[in-house]
N, C-alpha and C positions, 0 to 999 in steps of 0.2 A: 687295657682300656676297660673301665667300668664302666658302662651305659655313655655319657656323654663325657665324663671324667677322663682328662687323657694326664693329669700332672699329678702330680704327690699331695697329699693331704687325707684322701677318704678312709674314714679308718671304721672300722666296725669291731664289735664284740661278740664273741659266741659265748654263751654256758650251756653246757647238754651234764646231766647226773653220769657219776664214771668219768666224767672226761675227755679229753682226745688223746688216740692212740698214735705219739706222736714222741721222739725222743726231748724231755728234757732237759735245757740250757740254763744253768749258773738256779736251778730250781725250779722255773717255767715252761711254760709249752706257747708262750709267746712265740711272735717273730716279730725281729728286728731287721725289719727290710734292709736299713741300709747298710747294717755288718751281717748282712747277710747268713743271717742264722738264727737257728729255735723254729719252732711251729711249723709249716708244712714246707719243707726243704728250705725256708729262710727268705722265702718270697712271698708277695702277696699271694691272694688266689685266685686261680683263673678260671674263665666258663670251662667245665669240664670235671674241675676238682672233685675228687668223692675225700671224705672225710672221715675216719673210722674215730670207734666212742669206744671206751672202755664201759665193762658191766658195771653199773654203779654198787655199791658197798651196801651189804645188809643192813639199813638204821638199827640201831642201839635203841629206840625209842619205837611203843609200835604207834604206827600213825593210822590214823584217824582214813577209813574208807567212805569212799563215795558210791550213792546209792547207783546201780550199775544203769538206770536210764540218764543219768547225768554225766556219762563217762563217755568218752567220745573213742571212735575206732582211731588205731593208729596202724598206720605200715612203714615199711624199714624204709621207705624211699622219702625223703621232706626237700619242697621247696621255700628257698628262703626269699622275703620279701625285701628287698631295699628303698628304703626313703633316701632321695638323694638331700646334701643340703651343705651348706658353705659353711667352712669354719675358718673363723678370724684370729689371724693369731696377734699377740702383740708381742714387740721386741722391747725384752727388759734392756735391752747391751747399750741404750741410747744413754748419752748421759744428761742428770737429773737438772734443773737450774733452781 
């Protein structure tokens, strides 16, 4: 159960640079809840979950730095914020008239 969410639908996305440290399915590091496999053992995630990130990749380009009062502290520990909100689906399988 996610906050007040107790049924199937809440679905979220993460991107972090590097990626998740997390074995690969058919090319992704998704998960497919309901066959139960890819991304973090094939389940959603639950209060508790820690996450590992792969080192992101040297860029091939050099980028552009930011003057260091404009750079904000970071630490290894993030909390992430959730907006709850309803998603509507519609069923193409009706037939058409």
């Amino acid at each position: 159960m996610l906050g007040r969410i107790r049924d199937a639908g809440a679905r979220s996305y993460l991107a972090v640079a590097g990626g998740f440290d997390c074995p690969d399915y058919l090319g992704s590091k998704s998960t497919f809840t309901l066959g139960q496999f890819g991304g973090h053992n094939g389940r959603a995630l639950q209060t508790g979950d820690v996450l590992h990130v792969l080192e992101p990749c040297q860029p091939s380009v050099t980028q552009p730095v930011l003057p260091e009062a404009l750079t904000l502290e970071i630490s290894n520990t993030h909390e992430l914020r959730v907006i709850y909100y309803l998603m509507v689906r519609q069923t193409f399988s009706q037939t058409r008239t």
